[in-house]
N, CA, C and O of each residue as an XYZ file, in Angstrom:
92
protein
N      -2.897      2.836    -10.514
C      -2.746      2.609     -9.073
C      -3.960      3.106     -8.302
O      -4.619      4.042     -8.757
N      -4.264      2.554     -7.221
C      -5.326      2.745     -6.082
C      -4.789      4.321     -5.169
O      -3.711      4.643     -4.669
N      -6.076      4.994     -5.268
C      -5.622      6.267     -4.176
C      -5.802      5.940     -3.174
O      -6.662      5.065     -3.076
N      -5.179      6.384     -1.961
C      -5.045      6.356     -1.002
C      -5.511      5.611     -0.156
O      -6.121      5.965      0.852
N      -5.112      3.844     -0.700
C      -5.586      2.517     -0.092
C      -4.545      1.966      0.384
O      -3.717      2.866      0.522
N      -4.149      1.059      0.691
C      -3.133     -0.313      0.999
C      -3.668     -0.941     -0.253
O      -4.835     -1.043     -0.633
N      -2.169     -1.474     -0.994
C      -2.312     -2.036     -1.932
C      -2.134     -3.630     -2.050
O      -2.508     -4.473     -2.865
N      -1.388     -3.653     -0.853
C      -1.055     -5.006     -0.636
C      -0.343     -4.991      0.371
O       0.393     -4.022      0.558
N      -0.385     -6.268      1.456
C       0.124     -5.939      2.633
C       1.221     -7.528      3.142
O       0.607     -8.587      3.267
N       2.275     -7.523      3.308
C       3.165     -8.530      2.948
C       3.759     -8.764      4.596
O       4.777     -8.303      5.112
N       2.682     -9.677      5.187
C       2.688    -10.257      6.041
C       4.264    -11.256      6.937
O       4.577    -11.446      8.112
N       4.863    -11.651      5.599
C       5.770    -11.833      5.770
C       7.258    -11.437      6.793
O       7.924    -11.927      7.705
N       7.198    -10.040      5.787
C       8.040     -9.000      6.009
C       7.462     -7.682      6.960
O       8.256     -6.834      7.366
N       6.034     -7.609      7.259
C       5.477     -6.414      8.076
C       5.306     -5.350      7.587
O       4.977     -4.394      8.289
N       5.482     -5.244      6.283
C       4.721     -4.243      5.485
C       4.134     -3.929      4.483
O       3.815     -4.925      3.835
N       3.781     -2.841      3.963
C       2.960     -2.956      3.008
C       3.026     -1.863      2.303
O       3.648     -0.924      2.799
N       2.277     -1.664      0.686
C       2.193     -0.750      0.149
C       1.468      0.371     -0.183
O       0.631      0.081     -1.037
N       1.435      1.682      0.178
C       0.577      2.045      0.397
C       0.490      3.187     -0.986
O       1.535      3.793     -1.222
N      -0.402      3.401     -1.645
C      -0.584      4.284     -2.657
C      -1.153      5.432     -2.169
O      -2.203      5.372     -1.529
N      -0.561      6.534     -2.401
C      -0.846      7.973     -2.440
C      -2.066      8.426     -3.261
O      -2.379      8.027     -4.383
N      -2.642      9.253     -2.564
C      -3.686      9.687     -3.201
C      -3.382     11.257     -4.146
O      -4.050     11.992     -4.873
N      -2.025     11.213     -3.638
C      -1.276     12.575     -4.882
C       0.023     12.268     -4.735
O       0.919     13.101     -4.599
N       0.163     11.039     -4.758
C       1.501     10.221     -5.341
C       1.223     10.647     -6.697
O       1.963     10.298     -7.617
């Protein structure tokens, strides 16, 4: 997983995923 980026953002629905950088 990506630190502390938006991983993908689901326009659809208004949100998105965001990965922790100490997830």
């Amino acid at each position: 997983m990506e630190t502390g980026k938006v991983k993908w953002f689901n326009n659809a629905k208004g949100y998105g995923f965001i990965t922790r950088d100490r997830g």
